[in-house]
C-alpha positions in Angstrom: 29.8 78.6 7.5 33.3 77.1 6.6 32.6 74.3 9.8 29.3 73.6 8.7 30.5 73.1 5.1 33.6 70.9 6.1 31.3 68.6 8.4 28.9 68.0 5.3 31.5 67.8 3.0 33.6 65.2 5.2 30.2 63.4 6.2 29.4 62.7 2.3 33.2 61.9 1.3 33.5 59.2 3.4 30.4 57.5 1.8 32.0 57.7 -1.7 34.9 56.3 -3.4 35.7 59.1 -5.9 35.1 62.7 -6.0 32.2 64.6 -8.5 33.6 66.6 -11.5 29.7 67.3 -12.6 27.2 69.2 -10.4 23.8 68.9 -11.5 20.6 70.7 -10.0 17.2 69.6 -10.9 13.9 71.5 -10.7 10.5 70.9 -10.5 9.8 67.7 -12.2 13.3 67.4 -13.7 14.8 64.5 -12.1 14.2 62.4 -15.3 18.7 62.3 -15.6 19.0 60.7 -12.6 17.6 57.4 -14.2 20.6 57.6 -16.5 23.0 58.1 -13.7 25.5 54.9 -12.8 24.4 55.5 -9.1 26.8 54.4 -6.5 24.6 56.1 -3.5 21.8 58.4 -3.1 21.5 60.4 0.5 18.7 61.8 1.6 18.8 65.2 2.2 17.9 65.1 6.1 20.9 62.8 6.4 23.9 65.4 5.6 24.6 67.3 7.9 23.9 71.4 7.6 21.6 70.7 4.4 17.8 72.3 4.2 15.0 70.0 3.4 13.0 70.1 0.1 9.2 70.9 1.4 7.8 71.1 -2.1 6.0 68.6 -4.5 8.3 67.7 -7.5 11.4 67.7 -4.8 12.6 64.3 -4.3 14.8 65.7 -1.4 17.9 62.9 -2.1 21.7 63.3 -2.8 22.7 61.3 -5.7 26.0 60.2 -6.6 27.6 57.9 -9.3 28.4 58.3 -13.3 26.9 59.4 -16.1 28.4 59.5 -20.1 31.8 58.5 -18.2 31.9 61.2 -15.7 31.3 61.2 -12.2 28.7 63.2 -11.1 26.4 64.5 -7.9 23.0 65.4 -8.8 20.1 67.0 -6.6 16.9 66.0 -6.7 15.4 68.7 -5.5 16.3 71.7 -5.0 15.5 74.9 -1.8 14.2 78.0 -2.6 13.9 81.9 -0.8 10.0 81.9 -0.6 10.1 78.6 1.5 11.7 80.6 3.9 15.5 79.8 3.7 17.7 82.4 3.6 20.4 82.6 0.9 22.9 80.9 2.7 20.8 78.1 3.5 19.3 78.0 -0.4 23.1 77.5 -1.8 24.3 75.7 0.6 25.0 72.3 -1.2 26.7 74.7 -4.4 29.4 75.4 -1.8 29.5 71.8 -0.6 29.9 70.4 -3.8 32.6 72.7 -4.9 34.6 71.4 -2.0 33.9 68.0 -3.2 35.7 68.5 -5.9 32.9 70.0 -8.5 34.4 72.0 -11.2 30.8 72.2 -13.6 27.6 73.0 -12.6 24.9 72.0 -14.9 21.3 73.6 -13.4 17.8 73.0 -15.0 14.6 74.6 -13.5 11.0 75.2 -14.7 10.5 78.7 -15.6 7.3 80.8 -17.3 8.0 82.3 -21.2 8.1 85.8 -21.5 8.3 85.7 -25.3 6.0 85.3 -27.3 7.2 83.3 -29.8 7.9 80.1 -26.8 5.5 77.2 -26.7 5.3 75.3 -23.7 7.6 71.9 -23.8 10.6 74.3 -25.2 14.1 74.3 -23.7 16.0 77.6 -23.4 19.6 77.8 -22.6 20.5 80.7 -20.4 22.6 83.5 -22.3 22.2 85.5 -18.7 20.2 86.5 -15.8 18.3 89.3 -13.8 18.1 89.1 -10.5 14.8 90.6 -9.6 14.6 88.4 -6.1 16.2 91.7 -4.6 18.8 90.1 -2.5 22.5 87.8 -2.7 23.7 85.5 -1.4 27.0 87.0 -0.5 25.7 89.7 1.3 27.8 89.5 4.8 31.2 89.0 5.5 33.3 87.4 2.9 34.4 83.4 3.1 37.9 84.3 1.3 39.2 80.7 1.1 35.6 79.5 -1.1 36.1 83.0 -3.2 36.7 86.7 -3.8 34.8 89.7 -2.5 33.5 91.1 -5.4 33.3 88.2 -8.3 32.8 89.5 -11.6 29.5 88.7 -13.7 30.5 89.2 -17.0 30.2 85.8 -18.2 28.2 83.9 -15.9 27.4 81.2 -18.4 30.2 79.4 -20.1 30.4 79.9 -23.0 32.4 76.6 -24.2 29.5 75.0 -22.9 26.6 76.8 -24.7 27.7 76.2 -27.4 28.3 72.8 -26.7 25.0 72.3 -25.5 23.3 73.7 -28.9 26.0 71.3 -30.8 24.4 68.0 -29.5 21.3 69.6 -29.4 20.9 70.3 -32.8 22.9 66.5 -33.3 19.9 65.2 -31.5 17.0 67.6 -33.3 16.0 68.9 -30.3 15.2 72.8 -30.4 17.1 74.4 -28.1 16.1 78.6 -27.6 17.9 81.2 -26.3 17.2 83.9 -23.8 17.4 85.6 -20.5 16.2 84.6 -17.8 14.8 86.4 -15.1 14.9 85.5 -10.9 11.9 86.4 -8.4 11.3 85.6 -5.6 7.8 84.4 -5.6 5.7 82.1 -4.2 2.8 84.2 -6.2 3.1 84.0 -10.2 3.2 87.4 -11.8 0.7 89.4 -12.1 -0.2 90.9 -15.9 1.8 94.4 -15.4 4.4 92.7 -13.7 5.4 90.2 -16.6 4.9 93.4 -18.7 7.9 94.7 -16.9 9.8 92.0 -16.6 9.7 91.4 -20.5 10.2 95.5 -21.0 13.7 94.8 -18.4 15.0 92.3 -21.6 13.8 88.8 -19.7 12.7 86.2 -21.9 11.6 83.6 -19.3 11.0 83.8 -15.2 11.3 81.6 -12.3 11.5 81.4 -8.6 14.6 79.6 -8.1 18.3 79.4 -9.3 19.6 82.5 -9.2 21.4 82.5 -5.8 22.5 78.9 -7.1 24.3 80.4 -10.3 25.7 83.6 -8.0 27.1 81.5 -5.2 28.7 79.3 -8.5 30.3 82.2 -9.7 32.1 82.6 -6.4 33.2 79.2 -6.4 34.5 79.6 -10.0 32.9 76.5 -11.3 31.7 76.5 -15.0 27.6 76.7 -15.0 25.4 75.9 -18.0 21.8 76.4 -17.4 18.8 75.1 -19.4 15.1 75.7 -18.1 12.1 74.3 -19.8 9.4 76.7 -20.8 6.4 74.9 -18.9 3.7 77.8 -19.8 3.5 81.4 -21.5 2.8 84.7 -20.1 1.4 86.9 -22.9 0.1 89.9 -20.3 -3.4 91.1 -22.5 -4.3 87.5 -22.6 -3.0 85.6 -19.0 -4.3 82.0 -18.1 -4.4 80.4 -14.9 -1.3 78.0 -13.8 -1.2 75.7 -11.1 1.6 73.5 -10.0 0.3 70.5 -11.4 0.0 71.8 -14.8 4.1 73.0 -14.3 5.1 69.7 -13.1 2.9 68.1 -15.9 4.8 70.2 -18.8 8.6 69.8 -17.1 7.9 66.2 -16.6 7.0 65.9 -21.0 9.9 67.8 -21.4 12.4 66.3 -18.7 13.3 62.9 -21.5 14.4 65.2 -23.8 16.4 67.5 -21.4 17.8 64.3 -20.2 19.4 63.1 -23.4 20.4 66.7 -23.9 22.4 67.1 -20.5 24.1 63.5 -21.4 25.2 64.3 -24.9 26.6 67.5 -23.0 28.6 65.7 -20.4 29.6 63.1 -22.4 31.5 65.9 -24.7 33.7 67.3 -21.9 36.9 66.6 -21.9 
């Protein structure tokens, strides 16, 4: 794991001419920022050595690097997930590369189904914390010591510095901005009526198929992680609709300008 990292990590540094202090992952139909961003290059994923290939619609699949609000950042567009068939390893693969880029936040934003009943579709949710109901981890095998410790502690996954930044410019810009837990599975199947009955009973206020491992695999690198997910549909379980993947990308893609200006007024505010 360390060789494969160094090799990606070498591969990409000698393409750029400064190293990211910003992480940013984008999910399905969220790659609305990177129109902001200052871009000094964009790899495709194929091209870096050790990295998985995004095989689903709403994935761009590219490496982008340049500034944004006066920082320099790396963003994904496009991220991997477990039911594609990558292992954990493989799904946070680029979290560890660009921590030894020089990464030191790690902004994430996926699409994800309400649980409560109060959402709407279109909102944006700021993560307070997470369930991880995808019944596996990513640091399951033998420890890489030099990218982090054994057992990292979960206590305050989120930052909290920037949550409450993040509902600062939010509220500066009148955007809504909720609040909630958010739940992992591991899909590809969307939940069933009983089983976003249990996810709400567990305390989880929206759900999604990716990000988890991301935010775990963060952790162990000891970046600082601020995640927002739009709410692109509502599971109420005695009344469940039909969702397909163009109806998600559809909603995240409304909702991906105002996300956009959020995660800039954000970044813009760091020090």
């Amino acid at each position: 794991m360390e060789d494969r990292i160094r090799e990606a990590v070498d591969f990409l540094s000698s393409k750029i001419t400064s190293s990211p202090v910003i992480g940013i992952i984008l999910g399905t139909g969220l790659g609305g920022i990177t129109e902001k961003i200052e871009m000094e290059l964009r790899v495709p994923y194929e091209e870096i050595p050790h990295f998985p290939v995004s095989t689903i619609e709403g994935h761009r699949g590219t490496l982008v690097f340049g500034a944004l609000a006066g920082k320099k950042v790396v963003a994904m567009e496009g991220r991997f997930h477990l039911y594609e068939g990558y292992t954990p390893e493989e799904v946070t693969f680029p979290v560890r590369v660009m921590s030894k880029l020089g990464v030191r936040y790690l902004f994430i934003s996926s699409a994800a189904g309400g649980l409560d009943p109060e959402f709407t579709p279109g909102d944006l949710m700021v993560v307070m914390d997470h369930i991880n109901f995808t019944w596996t981890n990513p640091l399951i095998g033998p420890n890489l010591d030099a990218l982090g410790p054994r057992f990292p502690d979960m206590s305050e996954v989120y930052d909290r510095d920037l949550i409450n930044t993040a509902k600062k410019e939010a509220a500066n810009i009148e955007i809504s901005l909720k609040e909630g837990v958010y739940a992992g599975v591991l899909g590809p199947s969307l939940e069933t009526p009983a089983e976003t009955r249990f996810l709400r009973m567990a305390g989880a206020d929206a759900v999604g198929m990716s990000t988890v491992s991301e935010v775990i695999v963060g952790v162990h690198c000891e970046l600082k992680i601020l995640l927002i997910v739009v709410i692109t549909n509502v599971n109420i379980p005695d009344a469940m609709e039909k969702t397909s993947l163009e109806e998600v990308i559809a909603a995240a893609g409304k909702a991906s300008p105002g996300l956009s200006l959020l995660w800039e007024r954000v970044i813009g505010a760091l020090p």
